[in-house]
Steps between C-alpha positions, in 0.01 A plus 500: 500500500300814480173489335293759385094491426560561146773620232353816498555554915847339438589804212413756803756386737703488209477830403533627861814239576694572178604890583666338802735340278732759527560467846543127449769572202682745727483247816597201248218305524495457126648698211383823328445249134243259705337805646481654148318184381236498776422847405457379137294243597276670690477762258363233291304323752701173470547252780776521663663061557722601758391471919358833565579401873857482396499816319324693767502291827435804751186599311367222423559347840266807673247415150506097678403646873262742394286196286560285833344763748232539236398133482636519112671203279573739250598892418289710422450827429392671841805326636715641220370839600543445901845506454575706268269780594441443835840321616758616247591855643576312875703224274700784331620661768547177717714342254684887402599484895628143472695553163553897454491412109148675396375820346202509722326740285483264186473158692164632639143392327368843425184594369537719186279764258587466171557894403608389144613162257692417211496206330781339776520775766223624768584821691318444812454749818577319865576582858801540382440763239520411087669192349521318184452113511472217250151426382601205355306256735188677459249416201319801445520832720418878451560824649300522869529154549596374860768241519761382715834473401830301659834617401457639190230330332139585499334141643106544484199713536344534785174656632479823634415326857857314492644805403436685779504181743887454329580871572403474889672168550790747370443750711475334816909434470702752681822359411411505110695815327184663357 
């Protein structure tokens, strides 16, 4: 079973697996209610009883390797952000060749500018141009803020650094649709 350093860590992946959902509703994995009440219980920041392994076996599987080549027990937060900054965009378009079943542009981790909020809604500026995502996840945000977002929720802040190392890792794709 996949363990995380702390509950905190374990929200993170949560709130980068969940958007993914919809490709597991569409594939049959599970069903578009259960997927509804993940979202609600992340929203809240409730624990989730079910296997996340069984919910999410492909990520979590590459989450298991990257602790073993690491030396780590556990998951934490650098190797949450490995894959899905660093490894995600290569995973995409891997599994979009194998399947043929993803919008590339939305499945991508993107880093984000929050241009301007609501009390539910974030219009954010990407490589991709401007979008409106779900800020539910996030606990507090404003206008300039960097984030990344997954799908089409906003997921967390991030530091001007990441922002830009996010936006390379981006760039270096030729095959992404930019």
């Amino acid at each position: 079973m996949i363990k995380f350093t702390d509950s905190e860590t374990e929200q993170l992946f949560l709130r980068y697996a969940v958007p993914c959902g919809c490709v597991l509703v569409q594939r049959g994995n599970i069903t578009q209610n259960f997927l509804d009440e993940l979202e609600d219980k992340v929203t809240k920041k409730e624990k989730i009883e079910k296997d996340l392994q069984e919910i999410w076996p492909f990520a979590t599987g590459n989450l298991l390797v990257l602790a073993k080549k690491q030396g780590k027990e556990k998951i934490d937060k650098e190797i949450l952000h490995t894959y899905f900054w660093d490894m995600h965009a290569a995973v995409v378009l891997d599994r979009n060749a194998d399947f043929g079943d993803l919008n590339v542009k939305r499945c991508l981790v993107l880093p984000a500018k929050i241009i301007a909020t609501n009390s539910t809604e974030l219009t954010v500026k990407t490589l991709f141009g401007e979008r409106k995502v779900k800020s539910e996840f996030l606990d507090e945000f404003k206008v300039n803020d960097l984030i990344t977002i997954h799908y089409d929720n906003a997921i967390e802040k991030i530091s001007e650094k990441n922002y830009s190392k996010l936006k390379h890792i981006l760039m270096t794709y030729d095959n992404i649709p930019l």
